[in-house]
N, C-alpha and C positions, 0 to 999 in steps of 0.2 A: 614847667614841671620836670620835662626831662635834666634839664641844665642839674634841677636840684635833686634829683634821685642820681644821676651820676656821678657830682660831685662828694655823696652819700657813699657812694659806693654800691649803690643801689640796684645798678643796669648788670651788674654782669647774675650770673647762674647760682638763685637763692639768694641774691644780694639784701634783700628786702629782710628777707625773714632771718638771715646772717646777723644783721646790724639789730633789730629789735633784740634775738639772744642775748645780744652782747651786752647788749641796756637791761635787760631783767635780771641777768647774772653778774653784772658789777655793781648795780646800785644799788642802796642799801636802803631798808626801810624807813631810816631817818630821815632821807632823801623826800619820801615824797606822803608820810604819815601826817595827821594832824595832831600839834605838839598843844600840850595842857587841852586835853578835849572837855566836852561837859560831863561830868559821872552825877550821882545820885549815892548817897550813902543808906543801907539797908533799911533804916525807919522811914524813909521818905512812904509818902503815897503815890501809889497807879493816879491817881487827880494831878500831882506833882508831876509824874512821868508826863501824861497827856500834854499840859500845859509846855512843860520842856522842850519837846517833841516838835509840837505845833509850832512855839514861837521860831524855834530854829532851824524846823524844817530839815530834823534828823530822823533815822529811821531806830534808833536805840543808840544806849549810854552803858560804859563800866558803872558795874556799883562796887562800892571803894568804901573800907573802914578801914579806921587805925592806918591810912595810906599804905593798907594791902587791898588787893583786885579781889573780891569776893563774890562775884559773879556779872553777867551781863542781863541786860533788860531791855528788850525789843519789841518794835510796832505789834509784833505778833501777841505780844505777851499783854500788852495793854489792850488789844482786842479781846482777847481772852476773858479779864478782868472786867472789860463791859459787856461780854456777853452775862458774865455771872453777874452782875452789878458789885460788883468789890472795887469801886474806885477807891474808898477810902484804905483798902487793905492796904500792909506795908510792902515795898514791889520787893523783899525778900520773900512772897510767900510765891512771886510769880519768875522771878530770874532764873536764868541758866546758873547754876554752882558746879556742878558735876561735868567734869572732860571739858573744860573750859581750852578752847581751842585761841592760843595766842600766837602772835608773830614776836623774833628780835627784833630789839633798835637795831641791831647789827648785820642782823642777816642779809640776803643780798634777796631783792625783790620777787629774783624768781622764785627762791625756795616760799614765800608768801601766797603766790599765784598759785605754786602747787596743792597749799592747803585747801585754799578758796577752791580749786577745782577738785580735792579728793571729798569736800564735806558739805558743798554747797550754801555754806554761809556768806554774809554779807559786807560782813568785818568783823575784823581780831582787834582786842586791847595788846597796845605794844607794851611788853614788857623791858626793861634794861637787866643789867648783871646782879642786882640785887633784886629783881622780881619787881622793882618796882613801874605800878603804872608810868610810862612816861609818852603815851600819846595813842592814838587808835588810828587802823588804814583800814579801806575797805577800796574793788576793785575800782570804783570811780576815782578816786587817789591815783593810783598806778596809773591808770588810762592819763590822768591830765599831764601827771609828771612826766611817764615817757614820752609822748607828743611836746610835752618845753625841751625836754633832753632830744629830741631828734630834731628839734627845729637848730637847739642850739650848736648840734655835730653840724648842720649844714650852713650855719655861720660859719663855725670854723674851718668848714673844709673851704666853704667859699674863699674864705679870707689866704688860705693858705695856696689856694691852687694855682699860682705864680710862683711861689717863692719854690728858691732850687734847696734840695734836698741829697746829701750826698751820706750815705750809708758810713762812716767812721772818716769822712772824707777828709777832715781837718786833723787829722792824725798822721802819720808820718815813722813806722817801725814795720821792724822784719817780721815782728809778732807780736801783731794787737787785738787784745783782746777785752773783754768787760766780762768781769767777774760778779755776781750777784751771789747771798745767802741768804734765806727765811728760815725761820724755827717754824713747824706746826705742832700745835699742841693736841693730842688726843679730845675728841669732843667737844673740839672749841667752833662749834658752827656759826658763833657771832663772829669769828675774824676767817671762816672760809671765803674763799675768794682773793684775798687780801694779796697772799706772795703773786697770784697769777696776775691779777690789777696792777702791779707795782710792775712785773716783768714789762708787760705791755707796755705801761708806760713808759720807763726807759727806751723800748724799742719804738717807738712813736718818735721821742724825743731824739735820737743819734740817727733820725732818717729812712728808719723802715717803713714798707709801706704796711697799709691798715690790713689787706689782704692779710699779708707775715703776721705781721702783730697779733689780731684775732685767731689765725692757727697755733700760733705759739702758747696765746695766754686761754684757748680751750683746752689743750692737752694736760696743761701745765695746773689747769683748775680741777681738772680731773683726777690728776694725781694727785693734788692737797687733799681733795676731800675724803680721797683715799686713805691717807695716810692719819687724817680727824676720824674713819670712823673703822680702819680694822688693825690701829697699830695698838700696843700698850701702853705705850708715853708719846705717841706723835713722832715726828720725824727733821729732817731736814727738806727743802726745795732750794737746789742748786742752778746757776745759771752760769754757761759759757759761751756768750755772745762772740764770733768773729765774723769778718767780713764776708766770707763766704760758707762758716753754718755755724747754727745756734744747737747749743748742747742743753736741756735738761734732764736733769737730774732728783729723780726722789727715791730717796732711800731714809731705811730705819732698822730698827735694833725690835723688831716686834716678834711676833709669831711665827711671822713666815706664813709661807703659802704650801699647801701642800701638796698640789696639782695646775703648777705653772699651766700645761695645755689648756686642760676645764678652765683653770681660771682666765683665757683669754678668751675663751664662748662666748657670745651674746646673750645674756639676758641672766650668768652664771652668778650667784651670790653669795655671799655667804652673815649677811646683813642682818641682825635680831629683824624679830616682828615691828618694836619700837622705833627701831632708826627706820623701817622703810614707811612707818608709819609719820615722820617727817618730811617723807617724800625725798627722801634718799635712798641706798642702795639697791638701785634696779637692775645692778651686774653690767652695765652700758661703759662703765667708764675706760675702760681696756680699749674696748671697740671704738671708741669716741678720740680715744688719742689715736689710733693706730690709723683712722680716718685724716687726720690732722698732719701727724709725723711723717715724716720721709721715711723714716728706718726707727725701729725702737729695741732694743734690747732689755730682755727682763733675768735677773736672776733672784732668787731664794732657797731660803734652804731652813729647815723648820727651828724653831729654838734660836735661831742666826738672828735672821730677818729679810728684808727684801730690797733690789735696787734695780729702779727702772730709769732705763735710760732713754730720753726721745730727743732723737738728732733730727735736723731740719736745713735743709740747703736751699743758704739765700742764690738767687739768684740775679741777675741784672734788671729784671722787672719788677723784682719784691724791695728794691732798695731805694726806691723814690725820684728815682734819676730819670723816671720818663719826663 
């Protein structure tokens, strides 16, 4: 067990709880949702539900007409129904319709976890870009997928922990660098995550170690999502990978900030009631890269917009060369 928690990256300080983040924040509900679930269309019967239920040993179903989500229908709700004896009633008379609480196909697992933990439910209908149903997750889902995904980090690290690793090593100039660009779009939470996942990646792929990689692409996730929920049109995320330090960059053409200082406070926001009710803007994000980055530099200025800069120096052990 040690072999396979170290090879994890496991053993060193918060290793454990490091590596799970890094899996609820990259993976996306598609990942680990059940695709074509069972639903129930609104004239069905609480008899129908029951019967549903039991054979397959679900605990509720979307109800779905005209292939739109019109509400959900749960064990609770079939109790209900037997206590009043209404099996025959239609389970539109007993569904949730109202503040229907759903996940994206897109979103990344943790923002799902967050709901499940801010509302207490069991499972969301996942919706896609057109609203439409396309599969349901509840937290047993996520538990089984991130255990396949952490079994299968430790295949690969298994597999990799021979092979040498040289940080831009097979390259050969007075100045080399890797240049990366993402667009984010304002409010686009199904493709948050995305530019930071891809940074990683690369940096994975040219020989960074996973320590680097994971500080780079938390900062780096932080400032996308920044930029999805307080710009006017979104922004850019820029990358300037060299061998001895990584440069990003998020800037945009928004509002600006009005109080650079307050705005690097802990817990500082400036987030509608709605976005935090996503389980978003908890004002951590500043503080989250700033924990991360070696050095950051922030400028704005109102009407303009804003550009934060987070610098990171690789070092001789962050480049896989041990």
């Amino acid at each position: 067990m040690k072999r396979q928690l170290a090879l994890l990256g496991f053993m060193g300080r918060g290793g454990a709880l490091s590596k799970v983040h890094e899996l609820v924040r990259e993976t996306p509900v598609s990942r680990v949702m059940t695709v074509s679930p069972f639903t129930l269309p609104p004239e069905a019967t609480m008899k129908q539900l029951k019967d549903l239920l039991q054979k397959h040993r679900i605990s509720g179903v979307p109800v779905v007409e005209d292939n739109e989500l019109s509400g959900v229908v749960s064990l609770e709700d079939l109790i209900h129904a037997l206590e009043n004896r209404r099996l025959d009633a239609p389970v539109r008379e007993f569904m949730t319709s109202e503040g229907l609480i759903t996940a994206h196909v897109r979103e990344p697992v943790m923002e799902a976890l967050r709901r499940f933990e801010n509302t207490g439910i069991g499972r969301m209908p996942v919706l896609d870009a057109r609203n439409k149903l396309v599969g349901i997750v509840t937290r047993g889902d996520i538990t089984i997928a991130l255990l396949r995904a952490l079994q299968d980090l430790y295949n690969e690290a298994e597999a990799m922990a021979d092979r040498p690793q040289h940080f831009f090593g097979a390259l050969e100039s007075e100045n080399t660098s890797l240049q990366l660009r993402y667009h984010v779009a304002k409010d686009d939470f199904a493709h948050g995550g995305d530019a930071s996942a891809k940074i990683k990646r690369a940096l994975l792929r040219i020989g960074a170690s996973p320590q680097l990689a994971r500080r780079v692409s938390i900062a780096a996730y932080e400032a996308e999502i920044n930029l999805i929920i307080h710009t006017d049109e979104g922004g850019l995320i820029l990358a300037d990978i060299q061998p001895d330090e990584i440069i990003i960059v998020a800037q945009d053409s928004g509002p600006g900030i009005a109080d650079v200082d307050l705005a690097r406070q802990p817990g500082y926001s400036t987030a509608t009631a709605e976005i935090r009710e996503m389980g978003f803007g908890a004002g951590m994000g500043l503080t989250n890269i700033e924990r991360c980055a070696d050095r950051i530099n922030l400028w704005s200025a109102i009407g303009v917009g804003a550009r934060l800069q987070m610098m990171f120096d690789v070092s001789p052990r962050e480049v896989g060369d041990d």
